[in-house]
N, C-alpha and C positions, 0 to 999 in steps of 0.2 A: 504494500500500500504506500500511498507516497506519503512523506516526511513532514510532519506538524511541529512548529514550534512550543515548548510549554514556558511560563514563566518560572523562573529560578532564582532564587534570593542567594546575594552574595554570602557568605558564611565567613571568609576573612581576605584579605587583597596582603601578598607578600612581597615587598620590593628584594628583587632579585640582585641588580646592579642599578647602576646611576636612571638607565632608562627601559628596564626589565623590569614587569611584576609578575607575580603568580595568582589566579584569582580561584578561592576555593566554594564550591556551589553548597547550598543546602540541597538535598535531595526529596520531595516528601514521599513518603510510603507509598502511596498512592499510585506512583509512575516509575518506581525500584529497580522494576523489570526494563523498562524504556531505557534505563543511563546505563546500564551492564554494558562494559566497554572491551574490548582488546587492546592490549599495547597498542602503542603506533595508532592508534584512531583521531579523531578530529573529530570538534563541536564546531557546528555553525552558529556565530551569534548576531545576533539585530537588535539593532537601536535605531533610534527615531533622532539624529543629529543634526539640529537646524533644520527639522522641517521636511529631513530627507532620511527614509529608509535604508540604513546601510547595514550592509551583512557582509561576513568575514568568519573564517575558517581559522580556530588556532587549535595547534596540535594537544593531547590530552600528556600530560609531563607528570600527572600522578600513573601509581601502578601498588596495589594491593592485592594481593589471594581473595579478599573478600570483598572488594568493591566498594569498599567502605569510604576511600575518596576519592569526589572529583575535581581533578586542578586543572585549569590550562593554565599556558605562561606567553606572554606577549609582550615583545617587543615596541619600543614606539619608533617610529618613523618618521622621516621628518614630510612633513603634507599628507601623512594616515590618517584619513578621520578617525574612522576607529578605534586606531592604536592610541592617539590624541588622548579620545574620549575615555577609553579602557583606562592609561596610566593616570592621568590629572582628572578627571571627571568625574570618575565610577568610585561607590563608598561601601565600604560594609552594611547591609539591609535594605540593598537596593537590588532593585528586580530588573535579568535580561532576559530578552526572548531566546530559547537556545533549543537546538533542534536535536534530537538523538545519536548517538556518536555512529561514524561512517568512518568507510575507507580502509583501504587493502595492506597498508605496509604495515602489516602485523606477522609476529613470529609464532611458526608452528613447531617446529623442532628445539624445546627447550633444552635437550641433552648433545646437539651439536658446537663445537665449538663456532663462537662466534666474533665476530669481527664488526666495530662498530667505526665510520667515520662520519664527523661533525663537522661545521663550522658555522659560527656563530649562533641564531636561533633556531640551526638546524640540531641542535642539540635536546629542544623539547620531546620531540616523539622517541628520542631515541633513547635520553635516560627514563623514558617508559620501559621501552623494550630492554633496558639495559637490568631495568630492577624485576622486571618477570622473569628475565634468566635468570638470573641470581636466585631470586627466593623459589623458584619451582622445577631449576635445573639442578646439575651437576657439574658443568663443562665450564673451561676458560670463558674468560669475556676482555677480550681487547679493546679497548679504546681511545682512537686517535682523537684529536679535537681540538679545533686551530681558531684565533681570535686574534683580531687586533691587538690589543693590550690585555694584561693581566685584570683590569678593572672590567673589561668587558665579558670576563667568562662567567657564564652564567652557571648556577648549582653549584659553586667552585665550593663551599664546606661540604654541599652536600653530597657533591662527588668523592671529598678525599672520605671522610666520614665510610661511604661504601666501602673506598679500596681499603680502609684501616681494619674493615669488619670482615670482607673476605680479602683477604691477605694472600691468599693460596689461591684463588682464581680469575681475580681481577686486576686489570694492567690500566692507569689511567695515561696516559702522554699528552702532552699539550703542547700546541704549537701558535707560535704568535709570532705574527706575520714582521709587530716593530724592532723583533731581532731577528728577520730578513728567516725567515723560519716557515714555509709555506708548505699545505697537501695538495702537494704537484705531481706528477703521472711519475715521476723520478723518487721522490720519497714513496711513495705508494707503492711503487713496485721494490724499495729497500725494505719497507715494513714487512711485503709480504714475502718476500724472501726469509725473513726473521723468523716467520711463524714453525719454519721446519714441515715435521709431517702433517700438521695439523692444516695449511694451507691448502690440500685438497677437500677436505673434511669440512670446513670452515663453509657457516653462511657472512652472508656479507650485508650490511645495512650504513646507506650513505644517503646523507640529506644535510641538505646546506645551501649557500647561492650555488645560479645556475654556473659559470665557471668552476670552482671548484667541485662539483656535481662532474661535471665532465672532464676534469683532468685525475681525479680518485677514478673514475669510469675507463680512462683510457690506458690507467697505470694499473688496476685489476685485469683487462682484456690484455694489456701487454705481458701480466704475470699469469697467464695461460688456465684464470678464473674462467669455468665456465659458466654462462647467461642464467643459466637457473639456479645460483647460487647466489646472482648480485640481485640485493632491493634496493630502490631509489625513490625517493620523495622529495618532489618538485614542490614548493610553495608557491611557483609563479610557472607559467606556460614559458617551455623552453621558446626557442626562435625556432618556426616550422620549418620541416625540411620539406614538407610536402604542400603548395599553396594548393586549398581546394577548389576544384574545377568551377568554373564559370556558368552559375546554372541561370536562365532565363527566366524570373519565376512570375509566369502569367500563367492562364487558362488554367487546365487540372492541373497540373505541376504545383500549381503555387496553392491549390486546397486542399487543406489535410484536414484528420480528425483529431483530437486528440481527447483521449482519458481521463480523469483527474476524479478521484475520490466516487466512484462510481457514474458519473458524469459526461457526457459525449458532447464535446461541443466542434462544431464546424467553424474554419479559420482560416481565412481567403490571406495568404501570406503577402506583404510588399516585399518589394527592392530591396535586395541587400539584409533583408531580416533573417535571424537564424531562428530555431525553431522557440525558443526560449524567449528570443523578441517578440512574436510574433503574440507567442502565450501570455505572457504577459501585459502585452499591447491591450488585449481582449478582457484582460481581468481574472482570468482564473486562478492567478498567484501559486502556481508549478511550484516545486521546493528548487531553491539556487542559494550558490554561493558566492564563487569567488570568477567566474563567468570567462574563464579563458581557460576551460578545458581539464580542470588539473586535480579538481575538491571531490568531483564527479557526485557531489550535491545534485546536480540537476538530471541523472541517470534516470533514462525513460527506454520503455523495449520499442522497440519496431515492429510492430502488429501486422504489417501489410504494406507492401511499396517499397520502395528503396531510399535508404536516404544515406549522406556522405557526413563525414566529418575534416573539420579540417586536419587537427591532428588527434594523438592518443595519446599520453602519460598519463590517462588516470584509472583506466580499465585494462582490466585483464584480461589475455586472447578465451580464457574460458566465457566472462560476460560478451567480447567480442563475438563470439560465432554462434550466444545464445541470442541476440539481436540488438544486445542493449547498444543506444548510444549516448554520448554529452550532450543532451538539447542547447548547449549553450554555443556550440561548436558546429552544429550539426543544419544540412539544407538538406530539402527534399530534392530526388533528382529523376524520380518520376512519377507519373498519375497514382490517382491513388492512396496515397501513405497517411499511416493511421498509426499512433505512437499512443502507450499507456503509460503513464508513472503509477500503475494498480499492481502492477507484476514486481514480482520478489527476483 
């Protein structure tokens, strides 16, 4: 079914570094079942800021056996509404809209060893993942993780605090760029050379900006890591490799159906609207996020017809070939097409 936002009362707000918070959620019983999360997942949250409905995706950077809490942590930016709002704005007992946790880069094999690289707030989702190995595995846990300055590392007690407690299985490194100290495709392949036998064995989990995304990505493929060992988490739509085709969208081409909460409504698409515009255009308020492909918040199946996407980082070839796509990415590209956000 598609994705409903509930209200959420803040429960404590934790400054992280100079311009990092952590924001911790009360949960009520009532919806218990709804916030049960996986490492590595993501809330989507909305606020009303000047007037204008803005919604944003931050990764979930708590991680318990019992789900007892939920944190996200976010960074501010400089010209992020959001992030604006989040760090200076938002107070303990105040209420956000927040949508049930999503998204794929989560870990299944807690007894493999694993291999974590960070940089900067790419470090939320992954000291998720980092603390469900720990507390529900057995195996090593590496982790690289590179920042500007020592001021800018975010978790930084809460990371040594971990390595002081498992001793025996966790390796923290930290790399800061202001002593010329970068994860480059060249240190990346020194690391994985380090790991010994355990580099074939080894899962891989990287998220961070997009450069460094692709220079750990080319220094893993260069150290003979195979593809279904590396995970990767985009917070912003890489630069497409593939521009999607140029569709005309008049006559049937451009009427589709779409879905929504058992609901059929018919929607004569314009110029240049993707399918998410178009939904939206018409009112039926489809669930979205971050609307360049990446949060896959706005994931809807393809019932009938064909329709393109410009790119993929947020689905996997399994939801791929089951029909889902990114409404937010996605043009119909013939007669026909009929898309539901009702399908699991």
């Amino acid at each position: 079914m598609a994705s409903h936002f509930h209200h959420l009362t803040v429960k404590e707000i934790k400054k992280e570094t100079l311009n990092t918070v952590s924001i911790i959620f009360n949960i009520p019983e009532t919806i218990t079942s709804e916030f049960k999360y996986e490492a590595g997942q993501y809330l989507t949250l909305k606020a009303t800021i000047n007037g204008e409905d803005i919604r944003r995706s931050y990764s979930i950077s708590s991680y318990t056996s019992t789900d007892q809490e939920l944190q996200v942590s976010c960074k501010m930016i400089e010209g992020g509404r959001m992030s604006t709002f989040l760090f200076k704005e938002l107070g303990v007992d105040d209420t956000l809209e927040v949508m049930a946790p999503m998204g794929n880069f989560t870990l299944d094999a807690v007894n493999k060893p694993l291999v974590l690289f960070a940089a900067g707030s790419g470090i939320t989702p992954i000291i998720s993942i980092l603390k469900k190995a720990l507390t529900e595995g057995n195996n090593t846990v590496n982790l690289y993780y590179g920042n500007r300055a020592e001021e800018e590392v975010i978790f930084k007690s809460e990371l040594t605090e971990l390595r002081e407690k498992y001793t025996d299985r966790l390796l923290v490194q930290h790399f800061l760029s202001s002593n010329g100290e970068r994860l480059d495709s060249n240190r990346t392949q020194s690391l994985v050379s380090g790991l010994g036998d355990a580099k074939s064995t080894s899962n891989y989990f990287v998220c961070g900006p997009e450069g460094m995304i692709s220079a750990v990505k080319s220094g893993l493929e260069t150290s003979s890591i195979n593809a279904n060992q590396i995970n990767i988490e985009y917070f912003a739509s890489p630069k497409a490799e593939k521009a999607i085709s140029e569709t005309v969208v008049s006559g049937k081409v451009g009427d589709i159906i779409a879905e929504i909460d058992g609901e059929v409504h018919n929607i004569t698409m314009e110029s240049g609207e993707s399918i998410l515009d178009a939904a939206n255009r018409i009112g039926i308020d489809p669930p979205f996020s971050c609307q360049s492909g990446v949060c896959t918040t706005c994931k809807c199946k393809v019932m009938s017809g064909t329709v393109e996407m410009e790119n993929n980082f947020g689905l996997g070839e399994d939801e791929e070939e089951e029909g889902f796509v990114l409404a937010c990415i996605s043009k119909p590209t013939s007669a026909g097409v009929k898309v539901s956000w009702d399908e699991d």
